[in-house]
Every structure is written in C-alpha cells, then in structure tokens.
PAKOL-121359 format. One record per residue (C-alpha): residue in three letters; y, z, x. Coordinates in steps of 0.25 Angstrom, whole numbers, plus 2048, in hexadecimal, padded with zeros to 3 digits. Layout:
residues N
+-----+-----+-----+-----+
!  aa !   Y !   Z !   X !
+-----+-----+-----+-----+
! ALA !   Y !   Z !   X !
...
+-----+-----+-----+-----+
This chain:
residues 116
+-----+-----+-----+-----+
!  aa !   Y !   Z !   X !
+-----+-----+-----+-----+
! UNK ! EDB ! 749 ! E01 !
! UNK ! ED3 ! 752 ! DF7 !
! UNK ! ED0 ! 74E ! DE8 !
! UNK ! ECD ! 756 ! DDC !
! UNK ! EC5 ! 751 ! DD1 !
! UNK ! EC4 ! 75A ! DC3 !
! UNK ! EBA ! 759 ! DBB !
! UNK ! EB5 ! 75F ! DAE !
! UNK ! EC1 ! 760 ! DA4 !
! UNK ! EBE ! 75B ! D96 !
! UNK ! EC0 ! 760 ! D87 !
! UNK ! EBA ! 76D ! D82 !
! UNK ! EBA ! 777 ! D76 !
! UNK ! EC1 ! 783 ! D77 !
! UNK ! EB6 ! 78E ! D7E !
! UNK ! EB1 ! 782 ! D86 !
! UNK ! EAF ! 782 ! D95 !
! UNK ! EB2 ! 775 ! D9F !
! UNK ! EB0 ! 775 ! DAD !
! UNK ! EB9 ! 76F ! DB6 !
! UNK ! EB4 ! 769 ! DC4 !
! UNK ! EBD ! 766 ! DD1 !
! UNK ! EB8 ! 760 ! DDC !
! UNK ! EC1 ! 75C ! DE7 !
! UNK ! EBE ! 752 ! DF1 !
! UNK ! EC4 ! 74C ! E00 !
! UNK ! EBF ! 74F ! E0F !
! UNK ! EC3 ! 75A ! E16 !
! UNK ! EC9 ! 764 ! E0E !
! UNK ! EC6 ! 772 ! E0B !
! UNK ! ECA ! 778 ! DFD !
! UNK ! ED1 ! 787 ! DF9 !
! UNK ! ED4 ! 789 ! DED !
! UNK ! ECF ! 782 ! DE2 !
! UNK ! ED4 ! 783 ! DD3 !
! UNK ! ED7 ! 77D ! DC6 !
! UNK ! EE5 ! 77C ! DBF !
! UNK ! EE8 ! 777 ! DB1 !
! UNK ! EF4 ! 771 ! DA9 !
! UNK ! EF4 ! 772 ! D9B !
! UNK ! EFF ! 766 ! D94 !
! UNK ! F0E ! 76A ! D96 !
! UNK ! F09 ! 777 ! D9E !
! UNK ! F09 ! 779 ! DAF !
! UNK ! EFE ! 779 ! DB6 !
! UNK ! EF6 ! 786 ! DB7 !
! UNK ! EEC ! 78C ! DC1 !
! UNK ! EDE ! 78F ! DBA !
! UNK ! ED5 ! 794 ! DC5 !
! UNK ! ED1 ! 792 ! DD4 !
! UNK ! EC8 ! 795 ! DDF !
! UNK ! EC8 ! 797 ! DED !
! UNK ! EBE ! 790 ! DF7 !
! UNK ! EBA ! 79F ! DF7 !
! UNK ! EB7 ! 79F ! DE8 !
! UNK ! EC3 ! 7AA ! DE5 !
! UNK ! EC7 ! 7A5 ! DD7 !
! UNK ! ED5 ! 7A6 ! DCD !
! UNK ! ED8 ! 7A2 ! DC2 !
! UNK ! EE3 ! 7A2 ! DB7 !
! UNK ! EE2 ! 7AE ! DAC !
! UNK ! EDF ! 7A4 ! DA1 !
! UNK ! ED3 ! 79E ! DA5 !
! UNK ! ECD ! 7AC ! DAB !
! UNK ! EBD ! 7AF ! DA6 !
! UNK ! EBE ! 7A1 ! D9F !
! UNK ! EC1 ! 796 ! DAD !
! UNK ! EB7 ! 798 ! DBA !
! UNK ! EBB ! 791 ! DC7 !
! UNK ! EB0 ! 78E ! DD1 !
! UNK ! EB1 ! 787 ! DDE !
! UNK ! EA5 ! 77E ! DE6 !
! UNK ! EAA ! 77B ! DF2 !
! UNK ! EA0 ! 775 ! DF7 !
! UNK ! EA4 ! 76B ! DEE !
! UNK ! EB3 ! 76D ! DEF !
! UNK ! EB3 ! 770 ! DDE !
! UNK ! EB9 ! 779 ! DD7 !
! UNK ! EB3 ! 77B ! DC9 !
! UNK ! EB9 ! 781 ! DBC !
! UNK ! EB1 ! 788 ! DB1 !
! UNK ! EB9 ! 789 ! DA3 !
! UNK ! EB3 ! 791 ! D99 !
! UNK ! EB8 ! 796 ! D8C !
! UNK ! EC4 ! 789 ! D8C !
! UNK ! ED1 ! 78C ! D84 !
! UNK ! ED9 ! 782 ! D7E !
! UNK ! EE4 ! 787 ! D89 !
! UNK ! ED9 ! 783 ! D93 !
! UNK ! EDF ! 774 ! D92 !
! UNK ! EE5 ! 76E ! D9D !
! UNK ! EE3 ! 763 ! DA8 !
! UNK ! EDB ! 76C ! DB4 !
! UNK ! EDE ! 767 ! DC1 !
! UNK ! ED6 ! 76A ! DCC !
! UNK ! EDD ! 771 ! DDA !
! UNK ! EDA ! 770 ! DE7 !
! UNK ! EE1 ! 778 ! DF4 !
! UNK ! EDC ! 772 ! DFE !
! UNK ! EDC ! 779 ! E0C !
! UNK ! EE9 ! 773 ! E16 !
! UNK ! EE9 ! 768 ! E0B !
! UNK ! EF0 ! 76E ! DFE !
! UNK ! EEE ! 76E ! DEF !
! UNK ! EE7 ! 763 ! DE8 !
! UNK ! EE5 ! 760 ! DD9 !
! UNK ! EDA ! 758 ! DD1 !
! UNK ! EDF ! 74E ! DC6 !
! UNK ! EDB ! 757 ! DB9 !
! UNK ! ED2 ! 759 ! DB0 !
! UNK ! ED3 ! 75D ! DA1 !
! UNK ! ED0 ! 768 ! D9B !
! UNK ! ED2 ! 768 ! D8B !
! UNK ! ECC ! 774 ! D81 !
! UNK ! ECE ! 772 ! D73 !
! UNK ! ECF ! 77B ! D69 !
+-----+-----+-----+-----+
C-alpha cells in the first residue's frame, strides 16, 4: 500500500503564494508520474500540473507562469509552488500518485482558499 500526505494548504490574500508538499510513503514501490489536481465546490476535478520521475512537467493553462511543480525523489515528494493566487485558485488540491504495476493513488486533500 502507498499513502499520500498533503501538506501546506491554508488561507491567503489574493497575490499570495502557498506551497503544497506530497510525500508518499509504503515499501517497495517506484513512482511515475506525480501531480496535483483540484476541485473547486459544485465543479469536477481538474488536472493542475505533474511531473515525471524524469522531471518533464505539465500543467493546466490557468496556472501556467503562476504554479511550479517540483519532484524529490529521493524523498518520493512532489512539491507545489503557488505564486500570484486568484480567488479562482480555490479548491481542495489532492495529491496523485501512479505508481509503477500498482496504479493511481490519491492523498486526502488539503485546502487551498484565496480571498479577495
């Protein structure tokens, strides 16, 4: 079994910055991809970025030049930098894991609220 444990959500001004930290724990597991997805109230779940053991990076047009997704894994965490926050920036950010010949795994959520 791998776990997910967010960290770093909390309440910020507009034009603030958060960072969110993911580290995933277990025995014997090797991690591709790893990302952050959000869900704003009454909205679905959206892709925000992710990066590969590699370090190649993606993310959605809304958070590009504002959101920077880094990856230790050494450490098997996956960070994310929010600079510039938007009230549109709030949501529950969930961590995601796709773990190599085990599958997708999700952290519990950690949110994110900008205010105005």
């Amino acid at each position: 079994q791998v776990r997910l444990v967010e960290s770093g959500g909390g309440l910020v001004q507009a034009g603030g910055s958060l960072r969110l930290s993911c580290a995933a724990s277990g025995s014997g597991f090797s991690i591709d991809f790893m990302g952050w997805y959000r869900q704003a109230p009454g909205k679905q779940r959206e892709l925000v970025a992710h990066v590969t053991s590699g370090g190649s990076t993606n993310y959605a047009d809304s958070v590009k030049g504002r959101f920077t997704i880094s990856r230790d894994n050494a450490k098997n965490t996956v960070y994310l930098q929010m600079n510039s926050l938007k009230p549109e920036d709030t949501a529950v950010y969930y961590c995601n894991a796709i773990v190599l010949s085990r599958g997708a795994y999700w952290g519990q959520g950690t949110q994110v609220t900008v205010s105005s």
